[in-house]
N, C-alpha and C positions, 0 to 999 in steps of 0.2 A: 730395368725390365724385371717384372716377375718371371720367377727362375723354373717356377713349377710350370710346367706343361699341358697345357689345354689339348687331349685326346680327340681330335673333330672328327664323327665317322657319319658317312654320307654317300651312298653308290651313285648320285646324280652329279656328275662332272663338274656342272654350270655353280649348284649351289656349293658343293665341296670347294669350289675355289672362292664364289663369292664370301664364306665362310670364313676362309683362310684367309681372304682379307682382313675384315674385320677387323679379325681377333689380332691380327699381326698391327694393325692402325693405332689399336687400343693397347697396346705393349704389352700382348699377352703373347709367351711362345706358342708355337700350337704345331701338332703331329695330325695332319692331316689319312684318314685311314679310307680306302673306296669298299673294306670291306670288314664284317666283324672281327673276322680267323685275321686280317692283318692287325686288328687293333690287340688283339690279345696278345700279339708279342711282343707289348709294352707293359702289359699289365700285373704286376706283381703284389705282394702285402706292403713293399714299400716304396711301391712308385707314390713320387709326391704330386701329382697332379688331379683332374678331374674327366670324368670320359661324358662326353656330349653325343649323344646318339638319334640318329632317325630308326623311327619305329620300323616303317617299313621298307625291308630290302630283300634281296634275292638272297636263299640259302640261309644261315643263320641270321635271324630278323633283329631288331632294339631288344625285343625283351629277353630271347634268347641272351643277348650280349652280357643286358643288365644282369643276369642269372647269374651268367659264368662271372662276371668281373666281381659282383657283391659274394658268389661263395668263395674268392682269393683275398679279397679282404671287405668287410661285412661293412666298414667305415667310408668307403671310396664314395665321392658323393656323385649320382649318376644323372644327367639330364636327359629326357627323352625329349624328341623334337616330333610333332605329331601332325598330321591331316585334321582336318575338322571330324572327318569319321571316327576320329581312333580315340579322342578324347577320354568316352569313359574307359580307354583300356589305358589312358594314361593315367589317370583317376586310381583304377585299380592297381598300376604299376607303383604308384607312391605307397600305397599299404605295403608294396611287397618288397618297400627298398628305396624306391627312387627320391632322390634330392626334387627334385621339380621335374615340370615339364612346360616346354615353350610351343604353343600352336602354329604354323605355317600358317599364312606369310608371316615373319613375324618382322619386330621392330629391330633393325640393328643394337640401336642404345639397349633395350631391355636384353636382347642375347647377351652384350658384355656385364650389364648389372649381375643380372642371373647368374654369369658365371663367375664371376669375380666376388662376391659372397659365397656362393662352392667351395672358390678356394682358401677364401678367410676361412673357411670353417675344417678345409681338408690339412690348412695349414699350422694352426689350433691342434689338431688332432696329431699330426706329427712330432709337434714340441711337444705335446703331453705324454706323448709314445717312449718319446728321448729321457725326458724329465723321469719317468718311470723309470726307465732301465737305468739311469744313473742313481737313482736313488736305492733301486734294490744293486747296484754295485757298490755302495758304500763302504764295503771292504775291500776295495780292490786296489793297485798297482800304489794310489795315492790318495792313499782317507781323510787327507787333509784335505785336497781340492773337489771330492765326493763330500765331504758331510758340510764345509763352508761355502754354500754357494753363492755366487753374486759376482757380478765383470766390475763392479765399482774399484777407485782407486784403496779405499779405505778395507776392504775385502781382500784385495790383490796383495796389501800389505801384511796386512794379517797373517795370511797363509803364510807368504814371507816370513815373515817374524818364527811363526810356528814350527816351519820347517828348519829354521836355524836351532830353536830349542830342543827338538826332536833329536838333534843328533847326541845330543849332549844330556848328562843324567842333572841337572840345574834343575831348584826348584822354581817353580812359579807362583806368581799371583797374576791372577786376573777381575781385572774392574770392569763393569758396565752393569747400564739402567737394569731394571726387571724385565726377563722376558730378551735379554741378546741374545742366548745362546752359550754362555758361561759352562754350563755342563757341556755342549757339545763341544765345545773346543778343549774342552778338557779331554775328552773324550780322543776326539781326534788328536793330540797331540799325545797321547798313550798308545792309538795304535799304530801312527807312523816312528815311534822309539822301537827300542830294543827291547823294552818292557812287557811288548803289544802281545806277545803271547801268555803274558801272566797275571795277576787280577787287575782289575781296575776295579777301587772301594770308593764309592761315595758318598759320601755324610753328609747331611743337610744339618750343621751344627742350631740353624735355631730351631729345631723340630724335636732336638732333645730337653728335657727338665734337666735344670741345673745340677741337680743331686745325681744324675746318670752320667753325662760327659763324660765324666771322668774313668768310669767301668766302661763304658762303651767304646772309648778311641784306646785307653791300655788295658784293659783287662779286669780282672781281680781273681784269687785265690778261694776255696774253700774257705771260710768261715772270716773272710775280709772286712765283712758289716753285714747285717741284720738279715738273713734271708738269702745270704749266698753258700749254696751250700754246697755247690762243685765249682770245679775251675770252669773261667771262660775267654775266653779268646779274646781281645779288642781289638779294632779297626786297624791299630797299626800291624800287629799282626797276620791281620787276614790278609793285608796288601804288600806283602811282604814281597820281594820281585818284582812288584809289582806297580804301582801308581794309585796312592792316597789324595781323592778329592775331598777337600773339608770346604764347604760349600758355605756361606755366611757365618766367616771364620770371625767374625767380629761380634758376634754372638755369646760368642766362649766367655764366660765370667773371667776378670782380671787380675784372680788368684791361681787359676788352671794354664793363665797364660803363660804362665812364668816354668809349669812342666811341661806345659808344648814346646817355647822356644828350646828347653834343656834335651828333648828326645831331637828335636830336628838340629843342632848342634852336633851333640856326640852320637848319633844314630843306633840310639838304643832310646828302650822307655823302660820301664820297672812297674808290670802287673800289682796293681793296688793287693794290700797283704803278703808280699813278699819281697825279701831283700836283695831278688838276684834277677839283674836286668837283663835284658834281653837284646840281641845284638839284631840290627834291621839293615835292610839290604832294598831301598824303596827310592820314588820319585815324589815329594808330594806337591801338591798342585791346589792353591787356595784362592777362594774365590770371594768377591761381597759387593754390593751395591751400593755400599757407602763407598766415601773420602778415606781412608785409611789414615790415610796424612793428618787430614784434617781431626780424626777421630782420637789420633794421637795428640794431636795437638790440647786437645778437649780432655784429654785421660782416660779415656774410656776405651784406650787401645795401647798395648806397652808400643814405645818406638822400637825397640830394642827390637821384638818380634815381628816389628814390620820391616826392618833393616835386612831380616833374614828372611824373611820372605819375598823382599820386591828386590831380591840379583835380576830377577825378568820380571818386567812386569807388563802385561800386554791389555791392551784396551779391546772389548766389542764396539763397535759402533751402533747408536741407535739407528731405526729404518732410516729416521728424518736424514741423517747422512748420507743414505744410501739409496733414496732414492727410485733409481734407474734399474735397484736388483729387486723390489718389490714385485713387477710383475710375472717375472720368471719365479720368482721365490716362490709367489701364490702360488700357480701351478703346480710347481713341486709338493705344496702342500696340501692341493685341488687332488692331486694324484694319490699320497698315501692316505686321506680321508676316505676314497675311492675306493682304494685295496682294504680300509679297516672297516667300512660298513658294507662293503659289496654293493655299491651304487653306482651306478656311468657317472663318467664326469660330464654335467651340464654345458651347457655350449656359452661359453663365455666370449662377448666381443672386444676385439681390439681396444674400441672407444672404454670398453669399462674394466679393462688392464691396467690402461692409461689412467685412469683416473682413479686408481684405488692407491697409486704415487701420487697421488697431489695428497693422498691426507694425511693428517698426523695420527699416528699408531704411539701412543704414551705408554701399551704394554710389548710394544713392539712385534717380535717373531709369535711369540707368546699371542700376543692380540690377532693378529694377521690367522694363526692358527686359527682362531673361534670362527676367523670369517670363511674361512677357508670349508670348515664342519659345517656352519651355516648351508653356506652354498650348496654344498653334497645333498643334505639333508631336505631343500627343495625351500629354503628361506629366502634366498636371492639375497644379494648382492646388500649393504648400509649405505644412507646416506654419506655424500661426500661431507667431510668435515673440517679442512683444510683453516689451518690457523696460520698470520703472516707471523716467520720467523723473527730475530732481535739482531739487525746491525746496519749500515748502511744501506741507504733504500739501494742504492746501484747494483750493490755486491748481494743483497736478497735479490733484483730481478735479475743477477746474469746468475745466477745459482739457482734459482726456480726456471729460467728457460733451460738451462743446461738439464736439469733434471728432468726435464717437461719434453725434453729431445730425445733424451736416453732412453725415456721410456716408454715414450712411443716406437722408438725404434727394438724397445725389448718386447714391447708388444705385439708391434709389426716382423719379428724375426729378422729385422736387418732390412727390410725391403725400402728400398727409397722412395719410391713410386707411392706404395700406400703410405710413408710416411707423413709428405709433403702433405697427400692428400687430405690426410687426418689432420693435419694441424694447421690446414688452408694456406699455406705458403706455396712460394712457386719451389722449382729443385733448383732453380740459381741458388735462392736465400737459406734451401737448407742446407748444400755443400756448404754455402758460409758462414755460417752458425756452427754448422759440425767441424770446419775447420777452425773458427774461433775457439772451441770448447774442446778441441782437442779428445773428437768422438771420430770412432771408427768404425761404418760398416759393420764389416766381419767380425767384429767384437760380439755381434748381436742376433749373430745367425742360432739354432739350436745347437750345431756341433762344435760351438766355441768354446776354450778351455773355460772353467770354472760357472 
């Protein structure tokens, strides 16, 4: 059953109950109201529901209603139900607000269509509400499960993983494609440490010129080489307390690697032109989109330095693993496009949630982003582009239904009802699919962890 609340206000006895049927037949809850002043003591900024209203009644009328409910929240989607007389004032009420309006007599099935797209869209509006506020709490109680979000297993682990490193001053390396989120997890993993009130530096090693590295991550003295002609501080330095991201660490030429492994050894470095090192007191945390291993293997990466780097070493998952957290992720990122160009967020369907998981994203969070700024920007939505994966055909279709469930149901906020329906199965076959795949409900509601 849909959990959001159908508001049905109607001072005629016969139709307010005929109503209450309905909506009750069509597994829609519903709060039946004889009068406006009783509907508004439901009505709040975050009642999750939709208010369905007859225009005309005794005392305060539909549009009065509609007034009061859109000045408590401007988003509540409001239906007026009309006489054939009133039409153009319902006409007029849509300019001033109103989600639709249904003429007397009207069609059962169209009441419930009507209202059940209200809620798709009142329901949309809620998670985005959520998705918001969690995002501007990204510093809050746990910055790890604020800035990684996603209910997938490979997500769930991660945090894991994170949260065990956090407690402990170990450095890291982390691998994944372009475009995972490598800086954010760095990030997050700095501020749920001890570190988290002291700098976090980070370097994008392939963005320096070779001839710089090396002044840039230690330093250099007065008169060190050609044109230095004060002291200046380097990266390790600055992050001192603190946490050192050196970002496409496999960048670094394979003469400088050999004074990287030596400072993250003895925890000190020695500012270029001068003989007296410098004692450091840091977390550092290194990142690359290559093999490392492999890189080593090839000589174009000391092992030595990758020994000391990978005590942890933590993997991002591409989307394509994940799935089932694309379409919450969107959102999330539907949301701070939102707040960075000062735009509404567009009304996005369920159906086109779901299918923004079926396709492959090759620049991943990164790419998802551009579509995300699309959107806001009033470009709509990319063609679906979905490529079959590489392994057994069985173990590709129980991994694309399982992901094709997830995220319909990340779509749908958890609702089973609209789930089945989106995916034309009965709710026999989806309880048993969701208990083959080891999918749960409540994993999928907006107020679910991560």
């Amino acid at each position: 059953m849909n959990e959001a609340p159908v508001l049905f206000v109607d001072d005629e006895t016969d139709l307010r109950i005929a109503g209450e049927q309905t909506l009750t037949l069509a597994d829609l809850p519903v709060i039946a109201c004889a009068t406006a002043e009783a509907a508004l003591e439901h009505i709040t900024a975050d009642f999750p529901g939709v208010l369905i209203t007859d225009i005309r009644m005794p005392g305060m009328d539909g549009t009065a209603l509609m007034a009061e409910a859109l000045s408590r929240d401007p988003d509540l989607p409001v239906i007026l139900v009309t006489g054939h007389a009133d039409v153009g004032l319902a006409v007029q009420s849509i300019r001033m607000g109103a989600y639709d309006f249904i003429e007397k007599p009207y069609d059962p099935a169209r009441l419930v269509e009507t209202i059940e797209r209200a809620l798709d869209k009142r329901r949309l509006t809620m998670e985005v509400r959520a998705l918001k506020a969690q995002a501007a709490g990204a510093g809050g109680a746990d910055p790890i499960a604020s800035m990684l979000n996603g209910r997938s297993a490979a997500m769930a682990q991660l945090r894991a993983q994170l949260r065990a490193v956090a407690e402990t001053d170990a450095d890291a390396l982390i691998e994944g494609a372009t475009g995972t989120g490598k800086e954010v997890a760095a990030r997050a993993l700095h501020a749920a440490s001890r570190r988290a009130e002291r700098p976090f530096v980070a370097v994008n090693c392939a963005a320096l010129p070779d001839t710089m590295i090396e002044s840039e991550l230690f330093g250099h003295t007065p008169g060190a080489f050609a044109g230095a002609t004060r002291a200046r501080y380097g990266k390790f330095e600055h992050a001192r307390g603190g946490t050192l991201f050196l970002d496409q660490i496999d960048s670094i030429p394979l003469p400088l690697q050999g004074k990287l492994l030596t400072a993250l050894h003895d925890r000190e470095i020695t500012p270029l032109g001068s003989n007296e090192p410098v004692a450091l007191d840091l977390r550092v945390i290194a990142a690359s989109r290559r093999d490392l291993a492999q890189a080593a293997r090839e000589g174009t990466f000391r092992d030595d330095l990758l020994y000391r780097l990978n005590v942890v070493t933590l993997r991002m998952p591409p989307l394509a693993e994940r799935r089932e957290d694309i379409p919450s992720l969107f959102q999330i990122l539907l949301a701070e496009a939102s707040t960075r160009h000062s735009r509404p967020v567009p009304p996005i369907s369920p159906d086109a949630l779901a299918d923004l998981a079926t396709r492959d994203w090759p620049g991943n969070i990164r790419e998802l982003r551009n579509e995300a700024e699309r959107a806001i920007l009033g470009f709509g939505l990319g063609e679906t582009g979905a490529t079959p994966g590489v392994g057994r055909l069985a173990d590709q279709m129980a991994a694309h239904e399982r992901s094709l469930i997830a995220a319909t149901l990340s779509a749908q906020a958890g609702s089973i009802k609209a789930t089945y329906e989106a995916l034309g199965i009965s709710r026999k076959a989806l309880y048993d699919k969701m208990q083959k795949h080891g999918l749960d409900r409540s994993d999928f509601r907006p107020d679910a962890e991560g």
